[in-house]
Each structure stands twice: as structure tokens, then as C-alpha cells.
C-alpha positions as CSV (number, residue, x, y, z in Angstrom):
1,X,0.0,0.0,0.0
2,X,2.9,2.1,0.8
3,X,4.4,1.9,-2.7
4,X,0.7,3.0,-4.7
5,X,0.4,5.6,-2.2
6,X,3.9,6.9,-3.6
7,X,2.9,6.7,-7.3
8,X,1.5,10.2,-7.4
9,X,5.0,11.5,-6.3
10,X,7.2,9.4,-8.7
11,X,5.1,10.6,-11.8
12,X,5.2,14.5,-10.2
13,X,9.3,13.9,-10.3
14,X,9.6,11.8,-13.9
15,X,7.1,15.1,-15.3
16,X,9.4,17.7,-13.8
17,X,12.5,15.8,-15.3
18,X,11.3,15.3,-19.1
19,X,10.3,19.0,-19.0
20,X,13.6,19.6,-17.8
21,X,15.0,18.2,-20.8
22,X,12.7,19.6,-23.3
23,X,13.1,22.9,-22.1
24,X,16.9,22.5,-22.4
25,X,16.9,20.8,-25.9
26,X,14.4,23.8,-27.1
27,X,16.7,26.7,-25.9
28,X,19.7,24.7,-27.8
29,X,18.1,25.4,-31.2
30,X,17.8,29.2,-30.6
31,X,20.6,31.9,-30.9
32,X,22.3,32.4,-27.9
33,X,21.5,36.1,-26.8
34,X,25.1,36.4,-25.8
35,X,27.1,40.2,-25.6
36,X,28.3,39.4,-29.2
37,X,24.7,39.2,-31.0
38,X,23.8,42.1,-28.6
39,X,26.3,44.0,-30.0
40,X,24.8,43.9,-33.4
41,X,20.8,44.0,-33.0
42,X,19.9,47.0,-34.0
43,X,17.0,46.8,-31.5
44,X,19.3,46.9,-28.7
45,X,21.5,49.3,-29.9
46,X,19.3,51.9,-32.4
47,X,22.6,53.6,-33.1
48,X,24.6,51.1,-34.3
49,X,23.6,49.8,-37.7
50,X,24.1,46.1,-37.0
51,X,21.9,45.0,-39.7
52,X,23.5,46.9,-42.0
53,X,26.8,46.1,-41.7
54,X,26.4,42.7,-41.5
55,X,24.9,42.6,-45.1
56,X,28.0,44.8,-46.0
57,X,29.8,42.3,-44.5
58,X,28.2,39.5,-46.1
59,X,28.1,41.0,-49.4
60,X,31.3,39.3,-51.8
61,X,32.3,41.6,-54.5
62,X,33.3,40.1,-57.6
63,X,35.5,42.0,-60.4
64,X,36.2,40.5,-63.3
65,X,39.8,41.5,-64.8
66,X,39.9,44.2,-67.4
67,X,40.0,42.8,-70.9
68,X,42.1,44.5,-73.2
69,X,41.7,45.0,-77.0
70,X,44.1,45.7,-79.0
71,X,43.1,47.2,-82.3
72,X,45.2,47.7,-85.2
73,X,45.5,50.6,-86.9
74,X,46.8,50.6,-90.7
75,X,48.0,54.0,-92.1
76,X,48.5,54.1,-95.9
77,X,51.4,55.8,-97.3
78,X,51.9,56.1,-101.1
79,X,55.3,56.9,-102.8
80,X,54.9,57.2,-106.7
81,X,57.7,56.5,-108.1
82,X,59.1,57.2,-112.2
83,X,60.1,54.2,-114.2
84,X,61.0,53.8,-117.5
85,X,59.6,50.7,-118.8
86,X,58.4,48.6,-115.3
87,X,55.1,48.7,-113.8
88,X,54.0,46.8,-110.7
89,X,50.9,46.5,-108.9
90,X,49.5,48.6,-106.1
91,X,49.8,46.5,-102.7
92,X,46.5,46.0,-101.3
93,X,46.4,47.7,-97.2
94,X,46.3,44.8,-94.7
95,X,42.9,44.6,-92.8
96,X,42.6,45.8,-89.4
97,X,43.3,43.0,-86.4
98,X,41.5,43.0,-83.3
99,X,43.3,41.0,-80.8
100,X,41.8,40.3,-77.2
101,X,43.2,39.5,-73.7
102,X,41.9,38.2,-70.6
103,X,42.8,37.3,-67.4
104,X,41.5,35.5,-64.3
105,X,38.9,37.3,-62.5
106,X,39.2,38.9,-58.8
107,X,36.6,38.2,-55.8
108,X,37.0,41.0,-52.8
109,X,35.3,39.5,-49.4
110,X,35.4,41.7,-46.0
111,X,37.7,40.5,-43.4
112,X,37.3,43.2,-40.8
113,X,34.4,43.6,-38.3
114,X,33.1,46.6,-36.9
115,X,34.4,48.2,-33.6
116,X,31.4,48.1,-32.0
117,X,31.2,44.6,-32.4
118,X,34.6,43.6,-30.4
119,X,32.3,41.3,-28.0
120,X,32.4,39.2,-31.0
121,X,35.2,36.3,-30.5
122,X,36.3,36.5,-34.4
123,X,35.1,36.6,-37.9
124,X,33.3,33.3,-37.8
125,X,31.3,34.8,-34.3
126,X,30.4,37.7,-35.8
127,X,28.9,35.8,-39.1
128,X,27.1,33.5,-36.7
129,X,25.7,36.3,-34.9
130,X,24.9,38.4,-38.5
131,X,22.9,35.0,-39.4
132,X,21.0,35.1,-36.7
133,X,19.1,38.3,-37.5
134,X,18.5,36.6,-41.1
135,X,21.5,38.2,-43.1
136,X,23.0,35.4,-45.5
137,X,26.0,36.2,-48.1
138,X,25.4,38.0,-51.2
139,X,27.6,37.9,-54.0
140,X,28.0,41.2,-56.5
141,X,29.3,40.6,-59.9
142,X,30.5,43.5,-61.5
143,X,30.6,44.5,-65.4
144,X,33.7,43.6,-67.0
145,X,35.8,46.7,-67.9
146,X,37.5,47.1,-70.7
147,X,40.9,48.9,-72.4
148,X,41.6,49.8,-75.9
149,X,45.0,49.5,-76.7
150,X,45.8,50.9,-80.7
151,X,49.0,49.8,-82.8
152,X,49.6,51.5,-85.4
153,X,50.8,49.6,-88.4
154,X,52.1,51.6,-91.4
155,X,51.8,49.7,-95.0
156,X,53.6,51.7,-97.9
157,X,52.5,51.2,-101.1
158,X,55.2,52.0,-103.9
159,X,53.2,52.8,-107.1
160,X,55.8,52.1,-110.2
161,X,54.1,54.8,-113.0
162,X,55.8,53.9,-116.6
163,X,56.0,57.6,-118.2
164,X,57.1,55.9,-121.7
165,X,57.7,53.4,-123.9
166,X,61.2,51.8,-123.3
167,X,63.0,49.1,-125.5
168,X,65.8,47.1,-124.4
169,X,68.8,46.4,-126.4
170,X,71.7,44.5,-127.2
171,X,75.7,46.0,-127.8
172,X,76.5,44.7,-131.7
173,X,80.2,45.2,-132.3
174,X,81.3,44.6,-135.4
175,X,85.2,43.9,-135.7
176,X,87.8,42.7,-137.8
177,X,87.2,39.5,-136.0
178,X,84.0,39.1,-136.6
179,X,80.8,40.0,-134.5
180,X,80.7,40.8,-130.7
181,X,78.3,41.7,-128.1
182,X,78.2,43.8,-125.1
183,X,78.5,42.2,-121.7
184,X,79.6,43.0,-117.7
185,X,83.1,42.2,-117.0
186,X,85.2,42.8,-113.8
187,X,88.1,45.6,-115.3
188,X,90.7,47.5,-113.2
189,X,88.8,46.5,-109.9
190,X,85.2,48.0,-111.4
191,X,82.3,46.8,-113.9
192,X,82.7,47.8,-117.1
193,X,81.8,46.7,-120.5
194,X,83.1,43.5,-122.0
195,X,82.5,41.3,-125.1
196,X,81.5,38.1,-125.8
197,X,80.4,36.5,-129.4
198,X,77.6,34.7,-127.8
199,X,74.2,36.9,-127.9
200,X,72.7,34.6,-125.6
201,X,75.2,36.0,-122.9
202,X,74.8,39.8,-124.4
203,X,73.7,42.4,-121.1
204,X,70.5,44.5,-121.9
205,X,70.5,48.3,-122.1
206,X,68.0,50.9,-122.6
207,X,68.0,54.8,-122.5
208,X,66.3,56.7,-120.0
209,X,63.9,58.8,-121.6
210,X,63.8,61.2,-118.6
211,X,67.6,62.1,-118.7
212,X,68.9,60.3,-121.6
213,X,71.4,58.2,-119.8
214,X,72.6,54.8,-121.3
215,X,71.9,52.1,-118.5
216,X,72.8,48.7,-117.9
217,X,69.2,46.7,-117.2
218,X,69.9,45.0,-113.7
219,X,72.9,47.0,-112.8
220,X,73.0,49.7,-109.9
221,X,74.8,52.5,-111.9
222,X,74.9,54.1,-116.2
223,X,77.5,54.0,-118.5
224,X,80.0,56.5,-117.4
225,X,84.2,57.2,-118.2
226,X,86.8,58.2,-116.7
227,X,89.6,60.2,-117.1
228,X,93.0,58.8,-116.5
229,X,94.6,60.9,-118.5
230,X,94.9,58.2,-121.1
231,X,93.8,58.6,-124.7
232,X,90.5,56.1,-124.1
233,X,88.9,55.0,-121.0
234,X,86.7,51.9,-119.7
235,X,82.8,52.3,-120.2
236,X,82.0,52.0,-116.4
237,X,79.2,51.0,-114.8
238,X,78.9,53.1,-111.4
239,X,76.8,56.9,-110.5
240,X,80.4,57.9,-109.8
241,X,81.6,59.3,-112.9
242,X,80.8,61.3,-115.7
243,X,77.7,60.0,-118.1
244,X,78.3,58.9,-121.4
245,X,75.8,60.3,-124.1
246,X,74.8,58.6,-127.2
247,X,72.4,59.3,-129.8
248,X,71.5,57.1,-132.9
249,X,70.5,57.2,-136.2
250,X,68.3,55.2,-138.2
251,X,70.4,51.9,-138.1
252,X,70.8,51.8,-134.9
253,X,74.3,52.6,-135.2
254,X,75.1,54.7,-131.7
255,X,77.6,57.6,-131.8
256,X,78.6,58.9,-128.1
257,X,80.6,61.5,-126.3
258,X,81.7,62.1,-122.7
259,X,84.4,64.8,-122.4
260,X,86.7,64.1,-124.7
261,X,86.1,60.7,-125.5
262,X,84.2,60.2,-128.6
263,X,85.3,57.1,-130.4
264,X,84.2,53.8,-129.5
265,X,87.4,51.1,-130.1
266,X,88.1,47.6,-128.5
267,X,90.9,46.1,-126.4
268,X,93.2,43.3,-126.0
269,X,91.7,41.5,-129.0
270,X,88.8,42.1,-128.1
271,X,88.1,41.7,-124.4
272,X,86.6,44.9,-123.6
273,X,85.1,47.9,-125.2
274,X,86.5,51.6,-124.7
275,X,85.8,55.2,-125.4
276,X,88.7,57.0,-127.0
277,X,89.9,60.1,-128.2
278,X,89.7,60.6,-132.1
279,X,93.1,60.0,-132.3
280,X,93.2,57.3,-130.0
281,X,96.2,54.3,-131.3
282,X,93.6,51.2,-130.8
283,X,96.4,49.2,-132.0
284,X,99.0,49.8,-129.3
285,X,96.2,48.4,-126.9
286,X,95.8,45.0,-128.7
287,X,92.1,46.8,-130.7
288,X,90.8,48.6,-133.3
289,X,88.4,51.6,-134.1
290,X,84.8,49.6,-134.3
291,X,81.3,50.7,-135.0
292,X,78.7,49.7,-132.3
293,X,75.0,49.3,-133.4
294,X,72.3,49.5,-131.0
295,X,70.0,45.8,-131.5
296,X,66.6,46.0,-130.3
297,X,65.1,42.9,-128.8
């Protein structure tokens, strides 16, 4: 009888015990109301704005790298240029590039906590404390800047204008040994004019219509003497020395002066040509006096 009679009692204490423990399991789900979450309700503390810095503080700032572009620029520059008898095609500009760079984006989080909230252990107390008044992270992507960057590339164009007709020709000598033709040799450490009684190895020449000089096609240089103070010089082929001119008549047979050389004669049996004096002794050198004819091809 003793132990019903103490029934009552036991299920007062068992009662008292399991609300015990589900008031204690209740108040571990909550936030604890502790100095640090305090610090940051704005309700608590109207002057600080908790609320809003926390959302500053959760708010992730992402920049994405500049991008750079890099534009080419193409400036035209055209030369016109006289030529005798060439003409080449204008060069067509080169089209503008645009060439772009990028490079790994940036992302800027806050680190730092606000003064006020020093009750706050650390960072990761004070986001606790933030999430508790319903801030979460918020992430900001920003628009992508951009640089221009211009080359400028210049393209020359070199426009070739013929201002005449121009015929090349071939050097006919005609000698006591027969029939020669004009050709570059190495003479006295210079070009110069040689012959050969092969055509097929004959140099082409042509006049220059704008000054009337005698040139050797595909040679830097016109047909120029020197004086030596000989009776005859070497027909050079070199800007350095004093022109040769030549006119023709309707043979083709060239007659040509240049200071006081005005005979055209051969030398060392006929190894090279020369301009001589009129009384030039073509024999002592190894030559003769010779006509020259100019042969059209």
C-alpha cells in the first residue's frame, strides 16, 4: 500500500525531469543572446547599424579582370615612283586585327568587423551572430571593364608609274674579227663593258627617256668614263663618274661622247670595249676603231 500511495510522487518527479530536458533541448536550437549578437541587434543598440553592416559584411564583390583590346590601326602611305619601262601593282592595305586578352577574375570579401562589435570572438562569431538576424551572403558581380589598346601599323605602297615606252637592247660590235656583243666584265677593280660573241650572254640596255642616260638593265649604276689621263677609258658602270651620251640614227648605229672621249674602239683582241679620243692608237692596246649598233630585242 505504501508503494501505490507513492505513485502520485514518482510521476510528479519523472514530469518535472522530461520538461527539464525539453526545455533544455528547445533553448539549444535558438541563438544564444550572448554580448556578441547584442552588440549587433539593431534593436538593442538603435545607433549602431548592426543590420546593415552585416549585409555589407556578407556581401562578396566580384571584379572581373579588365579585358584588353588591342586594335590595329593601318595608315596608308603612297610613294609614286618614275620608271621607265616597269610597272608593278599597287599593294593592297592589310585589314585591321583586333586581338583580345583576358585574365582571371578577382573576388574582394570583407575581413574586418566593426568596432562596436569587439564582444564578437572573431570573424566566424560575428557571421554567426549576422545570421541570426536573417542576413545570408550576397555575391555582386560586376561588369567587365574594358581597355583599348591601338597599334599602329604603317603599310607603304610604292606605285611604279611607266611615263614611256622603253626598248631594251643589245651591244653589236662589229670587228675585224668578226661580231661581238656587249657584256659586264670585272676591269681595273670595277664593272665595265666587256664582249662576248655569244648573244645569248649579251647584257641588256636601254635609255632613260627622262635624262637620256645609257643604262645597264639590272645594274645599280649608267655607262660612265673616266679620265686617267689616257687617250681612251673603260665604259664603267657606277653613278660615280661622268655619263656617257649617245644618240642614234636610223640603223641603230650609236655615236657617243663624254668629255673628250668620242670614239668607240676595242681592247686586247677584243676583251673589252673603250671610249677613245679621235686620235686614240687602238692598235697599241691589242684593238681597233669599231662601229657599235644598238640591237633592239
Amino acid at each position: 500500500m505504501r508503494f501505490i500511495a507513492s505513485i502520485p510522487f514518482l510521476i510528479a518527479e519523472i514530469a518535472a525531469i522530461v520538461t527539464s530536458v525539453s526545455i533544455s533541448t528547445t533553448s539549444s536550437l535558438k541563438c544564444e543572446a550572448d554580448n556578441c549578437l547584442r552588440a549587433i541587434r539593431a534593436s538593442a543598440f538603435p545607433t549602431r547599424p548592426g543590420t546593415a553592416d552585416c549585409s555589407s559584411y556578407f556581401r562578396a564583390i566580384v571584379t572581373p579582370t579588365t579585358v584588353t583590346i588591342s586594335q590595329t590601326v593601318t595608315t596608308i602611305t603612297v610613294t609614286q615612283t618614275v620608271s621607265t619601262f616597269t610597272v608593278l601593282p599597287t599593294t593592297t592595305a592589310p585589314t585591321t586585327i583586333t586581338a583580345f586578352k583576358r585574365k582571371r577574375q578577382a573576388t574582394g570579401i570583407p575581413t574586418s568587423i566593426p568596432a562596436y562589435a569587439s564582444p564578437c570572438s572573431g570573424s566566424s562569431r560575428y557571421e554567426s551572430a549576422c545570421s541570426c538576424i536573417g542576413l545570408t551572403r550576397n555575391t555582386i558581380t560586376l561588369s567587365t571593364p574594358t581597355t583599348t589598346v591601338s597599334v599602329t601599323v604603317t603599310s607603304t605602297t610604292t606605285q611604279i608609274v611607266a611615263t614611256s615606252s622603253v626598248h631594251p637592247f643589245v651591244l653589236q660590235v662589229e670587228t675585224s674579227g668578226g661580231t661581238f656583243y656587249g657584256l659586264r666584265v670585272t676591269e681595273m677593280g670595277a664593272y665595265d663593258i666587256g664582249l662576248t660573241a655569244s648573244r645569248s650572254d649579251a647584257l641588256l640596255f636601254y635609255f632613260n627617256p627622262n635624262d637620256g642616260s645609257w643604262v645597264p638593265e639590272g645594274y645599280p649604276g649608267v655607262i660612265t668614263t673616266y679620265d686617267f689621263g689616257m687617250s681612251y677609258s673603260p665604259l664603267f658602270i657606277t653613278y660615280n663618274y661622268t655619263p656617257v651620251n649617245c644618240t642614234l640614227d636610223g640603223n641603230g648605229v650609236m655615236t657617243c661622247t663624254s668629255t673628250r672621249f668620242v670614239q668607240f674602239g676595242t681592247y686586247n683582241n677584243n676583251y673589252s670595249l673603250k671610249l677613245g679620243t679621235a686620235d686614240t692608237d687602238w692598235a697599241a692596246i691589242g684593238g681597233e676603231a669599231v662601229t657599235v649598233k644598238a640591237v633592239f630585242v
